[in-house]
VOGU-3710 file (C-alpha; in Angstrom, 3 decimals, decimal comma):
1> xxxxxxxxxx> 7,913/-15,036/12,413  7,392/-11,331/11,210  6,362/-10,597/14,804  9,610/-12,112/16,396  11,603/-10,453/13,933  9,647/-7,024/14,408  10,629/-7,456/18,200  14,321/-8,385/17,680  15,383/-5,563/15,412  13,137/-2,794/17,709
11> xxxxxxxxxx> 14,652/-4,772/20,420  17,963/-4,302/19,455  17,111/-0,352/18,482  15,776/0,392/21,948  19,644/-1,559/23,453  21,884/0,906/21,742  19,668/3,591/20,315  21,044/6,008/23,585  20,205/9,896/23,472  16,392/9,427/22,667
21> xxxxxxxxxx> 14,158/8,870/19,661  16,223/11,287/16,817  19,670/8,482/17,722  16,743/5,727/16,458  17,231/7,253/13,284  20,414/5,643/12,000  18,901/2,162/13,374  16,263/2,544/11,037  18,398/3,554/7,788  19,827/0,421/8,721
31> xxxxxxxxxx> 16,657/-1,452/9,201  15,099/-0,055/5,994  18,232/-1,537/3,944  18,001/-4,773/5,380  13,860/-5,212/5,193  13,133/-3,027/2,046  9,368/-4,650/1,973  9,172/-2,971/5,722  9,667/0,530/4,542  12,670/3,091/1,996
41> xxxxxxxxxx> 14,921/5,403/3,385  13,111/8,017/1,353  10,126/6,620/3,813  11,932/7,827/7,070  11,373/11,805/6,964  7,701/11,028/6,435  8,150/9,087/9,745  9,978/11,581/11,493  7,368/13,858/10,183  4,093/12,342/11,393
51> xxxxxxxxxx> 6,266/10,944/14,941  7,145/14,900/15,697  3,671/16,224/15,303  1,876/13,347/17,048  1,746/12,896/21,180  4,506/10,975/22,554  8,241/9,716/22,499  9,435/9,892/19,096  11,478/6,585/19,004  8,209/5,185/20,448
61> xxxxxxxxxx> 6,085/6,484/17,613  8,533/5,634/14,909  8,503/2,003/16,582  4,871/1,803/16,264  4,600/3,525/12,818  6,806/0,965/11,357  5,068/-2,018/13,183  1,857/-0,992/11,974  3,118/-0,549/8,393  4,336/-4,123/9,180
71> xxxxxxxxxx> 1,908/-6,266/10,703  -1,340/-3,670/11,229  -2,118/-3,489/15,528  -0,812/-6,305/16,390  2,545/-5,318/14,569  2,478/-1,631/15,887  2,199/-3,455/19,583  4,779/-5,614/19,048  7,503/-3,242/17,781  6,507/-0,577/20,614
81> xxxxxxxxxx> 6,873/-3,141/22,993  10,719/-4,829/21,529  12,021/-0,967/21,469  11,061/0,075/25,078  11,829/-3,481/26,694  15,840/-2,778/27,153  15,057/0,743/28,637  12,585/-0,791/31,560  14,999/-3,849/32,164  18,100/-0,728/32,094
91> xxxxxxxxxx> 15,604/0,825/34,617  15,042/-2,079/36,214  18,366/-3,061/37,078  20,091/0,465/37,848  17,083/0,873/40,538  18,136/-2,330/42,098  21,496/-1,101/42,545  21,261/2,691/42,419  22,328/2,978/46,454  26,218/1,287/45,816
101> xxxxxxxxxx> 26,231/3,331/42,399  25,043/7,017/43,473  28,868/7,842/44,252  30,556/6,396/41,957  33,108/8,212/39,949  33,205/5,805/37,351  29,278/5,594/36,686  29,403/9,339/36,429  32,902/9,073/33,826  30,430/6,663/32,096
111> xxxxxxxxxx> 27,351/8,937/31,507  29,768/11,683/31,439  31,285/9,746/28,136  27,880/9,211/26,605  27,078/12,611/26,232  28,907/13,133/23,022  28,512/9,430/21,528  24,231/10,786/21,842  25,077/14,525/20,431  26,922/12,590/17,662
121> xxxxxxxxxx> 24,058/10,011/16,781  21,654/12,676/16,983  23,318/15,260/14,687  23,948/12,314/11,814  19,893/11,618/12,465  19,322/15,368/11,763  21,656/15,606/8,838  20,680/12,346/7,418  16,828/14,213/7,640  17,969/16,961/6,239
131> xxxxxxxxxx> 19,242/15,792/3,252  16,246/13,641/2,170  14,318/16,430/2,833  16,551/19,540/0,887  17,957/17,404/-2,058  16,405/15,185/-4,646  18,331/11,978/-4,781  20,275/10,945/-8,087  20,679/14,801/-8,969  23,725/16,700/-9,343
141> xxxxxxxxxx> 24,965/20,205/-8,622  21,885/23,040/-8,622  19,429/20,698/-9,898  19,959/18,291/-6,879  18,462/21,265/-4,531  14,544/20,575/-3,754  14,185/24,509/-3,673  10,524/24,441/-2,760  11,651/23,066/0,486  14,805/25,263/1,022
151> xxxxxxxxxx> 12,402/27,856/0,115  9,812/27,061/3,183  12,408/26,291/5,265  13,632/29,924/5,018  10,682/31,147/5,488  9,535/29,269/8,655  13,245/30,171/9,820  11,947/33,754/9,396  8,371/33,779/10,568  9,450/31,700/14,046
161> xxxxxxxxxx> 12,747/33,764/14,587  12,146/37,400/13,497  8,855/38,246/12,434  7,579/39,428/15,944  3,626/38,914/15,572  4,469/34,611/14,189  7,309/34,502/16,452  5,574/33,253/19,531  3,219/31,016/18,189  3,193/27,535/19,375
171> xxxxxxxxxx> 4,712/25,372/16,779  2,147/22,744/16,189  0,605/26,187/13,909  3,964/26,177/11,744  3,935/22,062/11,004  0,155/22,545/10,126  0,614/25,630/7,949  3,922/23,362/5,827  1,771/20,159/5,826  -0,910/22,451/3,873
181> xxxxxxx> 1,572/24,437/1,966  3,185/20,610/0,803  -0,177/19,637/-0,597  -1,001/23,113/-2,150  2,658/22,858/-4,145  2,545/18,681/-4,437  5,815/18,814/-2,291
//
């Protein structure tokens, strides 16, 4: 029963999650109030985390991070599978009638329309991030700043925009450098 409901509720993430994997994230706020025993909310930028610095689509690693945490590989297999299963039958069905639709002015009104609805999804996703990452929950006014991590943020924002020997490194060096700087200072 896990299994089907692992499917349904990646399933249903995959359907409407449009603008790729940063729009999963409000899906998965939801998903973490409704199954607390899957994973917290709090649990989500360590998922964005790991899902950014590991090969692949980020949706599809979030999918499988959280269907892993759920049900081990069979889980993790099951989850990948419900959230990329409306984007091949999607696929499927605008190849079968791409031809009568490659003119259309109201296909093209349509995708023209989704543009913002994705830019929208994906900036709450980023500010939703943000904020479990820069502020302690339950905290008020100064104290409710996690200053360490305003701290490194500023600093990476200077090293990779205008300190000209860091600024052209690849990036994969900055994630590695804060995951070690986070264990050195128990971030």
């Amino acid at each position: 029963m896990t299994y089907l409901l692992l499917f349904y509720e990646f399933f249903k993430t995959g359907l409407f999650a449009v603008g790729g994997g940063m729009a999963t994230l409000p899906f998965l706020y939801d998903m973490s109030a409704r199954h607390p025993d899957w994973f917290s909310a709090s649990q989500i930028a360590d998922m964005v985390a790991v899902s950014e610095s590991t090969p692949g689509p980020i949706g599809v690693n979030m999918a499988t991070y959280v269907g892993f945490q759920v049900g081990s590989i069979p889980g993790a297999i099951v989850a990948t599978i419900g959230l990329v299963t409306p984007s091949i039958i999607v696929i499927l069905i605008i190849a079968a009638f791409l031809r009568s639709f490659r003119d259309s002015k109201l296909v093209n009104s349509v995708f023209y329309g989704l543009r913002p609805a994705s830019a929208a999804m994906v900036a709450a996703a980023g500010l939703s991030v943000a904020g479990v990452a820069l502020l302690h929950s339950g905290m008020t006014g100064l104290a409710a700043l996690n200053w360490k991590a305003l701290l490194l943020a500023a600093v990476l924002l200077v090293l990779t925009r205008w300190v000209k020997p860091t600024k052209g490194l690849h990036p994969i060096l900055f994630i590695l450098a804060s995951a070690v700087v986070g264990v050195v200072f128990s971030f």
